[in-house]
Structure formats: structure tokens, C-alpha cells
C-alpha positions in Angstrom: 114.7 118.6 100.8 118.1 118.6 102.7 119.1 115.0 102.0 120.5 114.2 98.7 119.5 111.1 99.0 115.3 111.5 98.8 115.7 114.8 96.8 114.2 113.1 93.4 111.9 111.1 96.1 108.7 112.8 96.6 107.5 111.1 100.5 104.1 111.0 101.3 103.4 110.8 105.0 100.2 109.5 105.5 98.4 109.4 109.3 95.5 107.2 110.2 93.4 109.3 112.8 90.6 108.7 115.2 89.8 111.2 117.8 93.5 112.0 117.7 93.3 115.8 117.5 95.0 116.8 120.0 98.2 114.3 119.0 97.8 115.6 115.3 97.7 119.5 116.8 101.4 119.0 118.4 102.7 116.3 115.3 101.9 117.9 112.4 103.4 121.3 112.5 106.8 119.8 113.4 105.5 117.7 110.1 105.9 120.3 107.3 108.4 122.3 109.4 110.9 119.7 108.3 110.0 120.6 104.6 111.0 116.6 103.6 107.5 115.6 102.4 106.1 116.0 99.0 102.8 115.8 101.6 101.1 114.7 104.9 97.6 113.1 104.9 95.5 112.6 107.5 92.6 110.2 106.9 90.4 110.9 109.8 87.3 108.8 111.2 86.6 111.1 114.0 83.0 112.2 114.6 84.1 115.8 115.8 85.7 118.4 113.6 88.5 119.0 115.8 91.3 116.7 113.7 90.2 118.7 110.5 91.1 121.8 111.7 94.1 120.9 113.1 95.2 119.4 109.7 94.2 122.1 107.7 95.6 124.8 109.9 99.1 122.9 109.7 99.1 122.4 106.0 98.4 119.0 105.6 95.8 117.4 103.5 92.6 115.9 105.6 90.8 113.3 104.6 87.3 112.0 106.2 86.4 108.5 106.6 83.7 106.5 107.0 84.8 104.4 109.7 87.5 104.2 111.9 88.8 101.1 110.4 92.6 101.7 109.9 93.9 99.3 107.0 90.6 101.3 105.0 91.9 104.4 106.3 95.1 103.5 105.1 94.4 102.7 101.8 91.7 105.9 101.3 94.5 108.1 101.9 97.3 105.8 99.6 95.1 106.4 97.1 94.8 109.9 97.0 98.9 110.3 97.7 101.1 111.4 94.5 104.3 110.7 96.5 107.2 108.2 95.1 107.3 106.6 98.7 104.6 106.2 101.4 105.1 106.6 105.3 102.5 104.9 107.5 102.6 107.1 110.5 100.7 106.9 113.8 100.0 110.7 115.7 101.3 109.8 118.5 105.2 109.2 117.2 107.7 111.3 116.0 109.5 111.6 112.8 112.9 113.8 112.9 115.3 115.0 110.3 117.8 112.2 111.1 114.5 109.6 109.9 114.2 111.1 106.6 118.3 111.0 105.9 118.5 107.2 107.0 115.1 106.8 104.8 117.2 108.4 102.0 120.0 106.7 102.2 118.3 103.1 102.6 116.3 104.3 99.2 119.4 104.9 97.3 119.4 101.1 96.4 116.6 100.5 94.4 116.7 96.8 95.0 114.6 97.9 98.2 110.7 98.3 98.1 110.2 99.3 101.5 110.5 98.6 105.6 109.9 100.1 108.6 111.8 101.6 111.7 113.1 100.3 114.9 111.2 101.6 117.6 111.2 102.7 121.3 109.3 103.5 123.9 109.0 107.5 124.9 108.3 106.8 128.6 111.4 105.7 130.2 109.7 102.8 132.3 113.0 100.1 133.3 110.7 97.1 132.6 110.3 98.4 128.8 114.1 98.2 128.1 114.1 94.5 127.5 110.9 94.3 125.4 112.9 97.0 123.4 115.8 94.4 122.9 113.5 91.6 122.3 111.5 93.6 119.2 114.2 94.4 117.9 116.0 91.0 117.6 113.1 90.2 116.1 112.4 92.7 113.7 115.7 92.1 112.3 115.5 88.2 112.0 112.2 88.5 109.7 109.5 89.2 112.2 106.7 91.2 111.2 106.4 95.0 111.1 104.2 96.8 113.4 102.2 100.5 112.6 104.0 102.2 115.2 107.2 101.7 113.1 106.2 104.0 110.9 106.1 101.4 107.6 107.3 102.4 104.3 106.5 101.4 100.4 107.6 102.5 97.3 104.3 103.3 96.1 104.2 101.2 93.0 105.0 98.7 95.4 102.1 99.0 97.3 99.7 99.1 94.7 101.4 96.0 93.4 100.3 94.1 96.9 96.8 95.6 96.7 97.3 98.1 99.8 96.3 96.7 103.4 94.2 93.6 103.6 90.5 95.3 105.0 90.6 93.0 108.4 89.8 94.7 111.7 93.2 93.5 113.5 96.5 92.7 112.6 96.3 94.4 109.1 99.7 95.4 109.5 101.6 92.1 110.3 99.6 90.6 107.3 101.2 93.6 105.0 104.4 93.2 106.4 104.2 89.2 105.6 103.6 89.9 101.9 105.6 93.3 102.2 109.2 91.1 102.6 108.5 88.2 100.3 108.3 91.1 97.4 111.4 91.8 97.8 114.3 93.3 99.6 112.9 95.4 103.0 115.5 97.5 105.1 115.2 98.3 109.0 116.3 101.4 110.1 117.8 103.8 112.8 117.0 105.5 114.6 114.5 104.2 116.1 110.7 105.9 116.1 109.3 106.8 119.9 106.8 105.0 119.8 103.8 105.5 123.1 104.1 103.8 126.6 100.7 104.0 126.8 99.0 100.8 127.8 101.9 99.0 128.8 102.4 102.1 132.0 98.6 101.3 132.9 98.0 97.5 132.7 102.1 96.6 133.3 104.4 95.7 130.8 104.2 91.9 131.2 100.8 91.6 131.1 100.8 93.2 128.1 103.9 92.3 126.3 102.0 88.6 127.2 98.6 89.5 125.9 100.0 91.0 123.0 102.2 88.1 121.8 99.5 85.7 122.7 97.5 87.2 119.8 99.9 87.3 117.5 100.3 83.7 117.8 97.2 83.0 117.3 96.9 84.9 114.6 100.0 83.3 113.0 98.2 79.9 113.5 95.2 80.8 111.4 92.5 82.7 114.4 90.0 84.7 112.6 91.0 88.5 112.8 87.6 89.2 113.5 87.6 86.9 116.4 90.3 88.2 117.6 89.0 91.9 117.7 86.3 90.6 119.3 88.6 89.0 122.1 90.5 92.0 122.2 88.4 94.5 122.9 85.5 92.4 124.5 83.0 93.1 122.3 79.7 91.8 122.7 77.8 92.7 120.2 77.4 90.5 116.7 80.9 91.3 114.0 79.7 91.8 110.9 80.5 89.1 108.1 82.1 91.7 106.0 85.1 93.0 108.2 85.3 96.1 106.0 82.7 97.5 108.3 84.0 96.6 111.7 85.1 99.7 113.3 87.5 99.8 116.5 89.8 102.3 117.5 92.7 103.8 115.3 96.1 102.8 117.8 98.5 100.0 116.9 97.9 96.8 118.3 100.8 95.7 120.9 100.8 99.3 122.4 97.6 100.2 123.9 
């Protein structure tokens, strides 16, 4: 490892999947080019075996789950990690050499357990440029961390907090939550590209509105189950146990 900083850190990237194979056939050879990680993990819910084989041919380790349910996914694949730290990544982002040295260098204080990235948006829509302002005011005033920020834990840390909560929405923000009252979090640069997706087909405010409309009803107490089923219109009966609720594997606030 280049940096100094993470050289007695072993980092264990770890990549929640679901029919992502062609994402994780571009990110993961630029991955373990960067030689920086102790290991990448991919814990994969897809029914095809096209995200296997892209994992394996890159070098990373693959991991199949039984439902694409991403705090489970998350948690499958922390378990199996050796790595000091853990990186929660998405397949669609992009980690560089200069994310691993400010990792490092926010690591050399040991008082700090863990955090997340600033992010930005890849497409270079105008409207985006103010939401990009806005998150990040609020990231660094306390607000919560999303996935597409590529979260990190100290490992020990995370098994302290018991790993992501098994809910079927907003499994992140609830980690997060607990995540900064442990301790001391840092927020880095620069900032992880993070997809345009779903804001470029429905319209940024529409969904820069939906999405924060959810999160405050989350944040007054709405079911996350409920809120699945509000999200993605689902008509069919939730299960009681929301450890078997599947739904797709992409960060909620950027679809």
C-alpha cells in the first residue's frame, strides 16, 4: 500500500450487488489495480451468474445471497472480511488513490471509528449542483450518512453496533445514527461520484422532494417496511419479519 498512513490498516471493501454485473465488470478491476485493499467482497443476490464471474475474474472474493436485501448483504459479507477497516461500497461509484490517502490520513487518529465520504453527482446536470451544496451542509452538521458515500467502520466498531439493522429501507441512516453517537466520525474529500441516475429521468426536484419526504417520515417514527412499500408501490402483503423483504440493491435518495 502507497499511503503510510493505512499501511498497518488492512481495508476491506465490501460491495452489495444485485443484477449489477455489468457495473461490477468496469469497478472492480480498477478495484485491486490500486493494490490498497487487504480485499474486495461482493455479496451478490443476483439470480444470474454473470456478477460471479465478473468477481472472480477481477480477483475479488464473491459471495451469494439469499435475498437481495442490502443491510443482510452487508452484514454476510462483514462477517466474512478479515480487514482492520470496512468500506461499504455501491458498484456504481468510484474509489481513487486520492480516497484511500484521505481515508489514511483521517485513520491516523484513533479517536475515529469511522465515517463516510462527501459525494457528487457524475452527470453534470445544472439543477444537481445545489442539492450537492445542500448534502453536504448537512452531512457536516450531523446529518446522516447515505450508502452511496461509501461508509466506513473500524471493524471492531461495527461488530460492537451489531452490523446494519435487517430493515428493508433506510438501513443506512439508522447505522449512521448509532454510527456517530459511538464516537468520533470524520467526513471526507474528495468527494465519491456517486450516479445521476433517477434524479436525470424523474427530475431533480421531484426527487430531491420524494426523497427527503421519506426521510422525514422515517425520522418521525414511519415503519421502514411501510415505507418500502410506499416506495416502490408494492402491492403485495410485506412480510412481518423484514429480514425477508427483498427490493432492489441501489441507495435510496438516488434512484
Amino acid at each position: 500500500m502507497n499511503d503510510r498512513a493505512t499501511a498497518s490498516l488492512r481495508l476491506s471493501v465490501i460491495i452489495p450487488a444485485w443484477n449489477d454485473h455489468a457495473n461490477l465488470a468496469r469497478l472492480l478491476p480498477a478495484l485491486v489495480r490500486l493494490n490498497a485493499f487487504h480485499e474486495v467482497i461482493v455479496a451478490d443476490a443476483s439470480p444470474q451468474p454473470a456478477a460471479a464471474e465478473s468477481v472472480q475474474a477481477a480477483g475479488g472474493i464473491y459471495l451469494a445471497a439469499a435475498q437481495p436485501n442490502r443491510g443482510a448483504q452487508m452484514n454476510l459479507a462483514a462477517e466474512r472480511a478479515t480487514g482492520d477497516v470496512l468500506i461499504f461500497h455501491h458498484a456504481d461509484s468510484i474509489l481513487a488513490v486520492a480516497h484511500v490517502a484521505a481515508l489514511g490520513q483521517a485513520l491516523r487518529d484513533p479517536a475515529v471509528i469511522g465515517g463516510a465520504f462527501y459525494r457528487k453527482f457524475d452527470g453534470r446536470h445544472p439543477q444537481l449542483i445545489w442539492f450537492e451544496r445542500v448534502a453536504r451542509f448537512l452531512t457536516r452538521h450531523g446529518g446522516s450518512f447515505f450508502g452511496d458515500q461509501s461508509l466506513f467502520v473500524r471493524r471492531e466498531t461495527f461488530r460492537a453496533l451489531g452490523g446494519f439493522a435487517p430493515i428493508p429501507l433506510m438501513e443506512d441512516m439508522e447505522f449512521s445514527r448509532r454510527l456517530r453517537r459511538a464516537g468520533k466520525v470524520a467526513v471526507l474529500d474528495p468527494p465519491v461520484e456517486s450516479s445521476t441516475r433517477r434524479h436525470l429521468r424523474r427530475g431533480p426536484w421531484r426527487t430531491s422532494i420524494q426523497n427527503g419526504l421519506f426521510i422525514i417520515l422515517y425520522k418521525c417514527g414511519f415503519s421502514p417496511v411501510r415505507l418500502h412499500r410506499w416506495y416502490y408501490r408494492e402491492r403485495r402483503p410485506v412480510p412481518n419479519d423484514s429480514r425477508l423483504v427483498a427490493h432492489p440493491v441501489e441507495e435510496f435518495g438516488r434512484r
